[in-house]
N, C-alpha and C positions, 0 to 999 in steps of 0.2 A: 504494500500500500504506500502511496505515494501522500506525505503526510502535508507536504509546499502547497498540493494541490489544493486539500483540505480547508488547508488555514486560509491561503489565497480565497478558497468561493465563499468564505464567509465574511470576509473584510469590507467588499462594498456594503453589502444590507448593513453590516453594522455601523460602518461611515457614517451611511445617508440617517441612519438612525440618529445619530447623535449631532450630525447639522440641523436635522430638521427639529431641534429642540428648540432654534432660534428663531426660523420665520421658514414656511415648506415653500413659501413666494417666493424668499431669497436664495434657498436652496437650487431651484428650478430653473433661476436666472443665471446660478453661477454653473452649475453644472450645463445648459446650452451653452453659453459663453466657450464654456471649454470642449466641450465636442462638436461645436462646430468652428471654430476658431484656427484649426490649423495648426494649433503649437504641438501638438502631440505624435511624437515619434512612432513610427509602425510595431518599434519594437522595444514601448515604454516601460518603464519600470513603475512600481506602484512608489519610488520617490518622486521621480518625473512628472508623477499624474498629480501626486500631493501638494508639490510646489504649481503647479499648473493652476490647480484649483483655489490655493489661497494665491496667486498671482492674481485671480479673474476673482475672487472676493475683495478685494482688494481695489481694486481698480474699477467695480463698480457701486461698492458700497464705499466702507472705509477701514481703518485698521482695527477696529474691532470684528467686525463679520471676516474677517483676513486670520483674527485670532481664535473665533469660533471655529473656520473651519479647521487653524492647525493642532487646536486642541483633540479636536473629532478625531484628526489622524493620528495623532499620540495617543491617545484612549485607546484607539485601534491595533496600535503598536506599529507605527510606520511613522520613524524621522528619519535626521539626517543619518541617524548612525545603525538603524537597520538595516539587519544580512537576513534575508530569508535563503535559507540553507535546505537540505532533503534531513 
C-alpha cells in the first residue's frame, strides 16, 4: 500500500475545510483565481499549489485571508519544510 497516496487524497477536502471557516465566497474566488490563472506547473507540488493559493489570497483580499489560507495549509501539514516521503 502506497501510504503518499493516502495522505495526499485527503489533504484537499481537508484544506478547503479549514478555508472555508472564513468566508466559502472567498474560498471560491481564491481557488478560480488559481486554476484558472496559469501559475500552476503540470507537474506541481502540493508546496507550489500552497504558495499559489495564499499568493491569489492575497492579492485579492489582503494579508489576512493570505494568512487564513496558510494556516489551512499548516493545519494540513504542508509548509515550506514538508517532504512527503513513501
Amino acid at each position: 500500500m502506497d501510504p503518499q497516496g493516502h495522505v495526499c487524497s485527503i489533504m484537499p477536502p481537508w484544506l478547503v475545510y479549514n478555508m472555508s471557516k472564513s468566508s466559502d465566497e472567498k474560498l471560491g474566488h481564491i481557488w478560480w483565481k488559481v486554476a484558472t490563472g496559469g501559475k500552476i506547473p503540470i507537474s506541481c507540488t502540493f508546496i507550489q499549489f500552497a504558495d499559489a493559493i495564499v499568493d491569489a489570497a492575497e492579492e485579492l483580499y489582503d494579508e489576512e485571508a493570505a494568512k487564513i489560507v496558510r494556516d489551512a495549509w499548516n493545519t494540513v501539514g504542508v509548509s515550506k519544510n514538508t517532504t512527503l516521503t513513501d
